[in-house]
C-alpha positions as CSV (number, residue, x, y, z in Angstrom):
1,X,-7.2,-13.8,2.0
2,X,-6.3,-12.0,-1.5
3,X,-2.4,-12.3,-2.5
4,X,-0.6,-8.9,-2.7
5,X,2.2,-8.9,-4.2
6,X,5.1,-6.2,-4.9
7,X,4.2,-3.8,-7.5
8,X,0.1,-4.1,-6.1
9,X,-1.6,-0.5,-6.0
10,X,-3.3,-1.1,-2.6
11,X,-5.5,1.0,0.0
12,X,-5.5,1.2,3.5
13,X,-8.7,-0.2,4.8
14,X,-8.4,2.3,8.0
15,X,-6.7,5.4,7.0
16,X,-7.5,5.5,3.0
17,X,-4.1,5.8,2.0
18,X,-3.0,4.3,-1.0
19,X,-0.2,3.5,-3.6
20,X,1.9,1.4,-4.6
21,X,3.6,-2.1,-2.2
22,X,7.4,-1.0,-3.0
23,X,8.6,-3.7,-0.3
24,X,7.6,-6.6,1.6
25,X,9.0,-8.1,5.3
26,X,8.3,-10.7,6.2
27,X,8.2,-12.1,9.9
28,X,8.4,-15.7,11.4
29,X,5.8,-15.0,14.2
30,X,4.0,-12.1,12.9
31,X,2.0,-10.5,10.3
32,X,4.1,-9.5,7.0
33,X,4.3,-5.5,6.6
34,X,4.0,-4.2,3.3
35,X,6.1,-0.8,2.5
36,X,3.2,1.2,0.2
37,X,4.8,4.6,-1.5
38,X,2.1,7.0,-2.6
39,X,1.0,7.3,-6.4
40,X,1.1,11.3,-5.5
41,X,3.4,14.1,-4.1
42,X,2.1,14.8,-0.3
43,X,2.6,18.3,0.3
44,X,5.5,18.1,-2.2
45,X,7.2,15.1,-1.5
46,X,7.2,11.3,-1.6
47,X,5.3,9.4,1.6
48,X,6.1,5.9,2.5
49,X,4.2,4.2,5.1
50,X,4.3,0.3,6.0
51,X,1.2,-1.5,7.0
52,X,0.5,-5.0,8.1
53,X,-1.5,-7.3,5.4
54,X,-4.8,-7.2,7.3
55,X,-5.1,-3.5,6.8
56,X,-4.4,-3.5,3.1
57,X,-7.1,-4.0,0.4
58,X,-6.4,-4.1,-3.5
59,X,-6.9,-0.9,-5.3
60,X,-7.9,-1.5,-8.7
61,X,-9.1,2.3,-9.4
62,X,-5.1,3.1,-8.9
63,X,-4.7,1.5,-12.1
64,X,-6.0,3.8,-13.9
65,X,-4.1,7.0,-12.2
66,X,-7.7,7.8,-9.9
67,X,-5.7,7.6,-6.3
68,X,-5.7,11.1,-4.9
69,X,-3.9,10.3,-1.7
């Protein structure tokens, strides 16, 4: 299992969504959930969604600014 880290661009491996891991909590019997704030305005605003660290995959072409969600 990769390491992701605050500050990680990341994807969601079931709904696409990506951006950046802003905050971490972790849990004593359950999966840590990752807070992941979008790289873009959606519909003119900020999103922040948290997801659990099974569903996240690193996203090295956010990087470079290529995220469009």
């Amino acid at each position: 299992m990769n390491k992701i880290n605050l500050g990680d661009k990341v994807r969601s491996k079931v709904s696409g969504f990506s951006g950046t891991v802003t905050a971490i909590c972790h849990y004593l019997h359950s999966e840590s959930q990752y807070c992941v704030k979008s790289n873009a305005l959606v519909d003119g605003a900020e999103k922040v969604c948290w997801f659990s660290i099974g569903e996240l995959t690193a996203a090295p072409e956010c990087e470079m600014g290529e995220c469009d969600k």
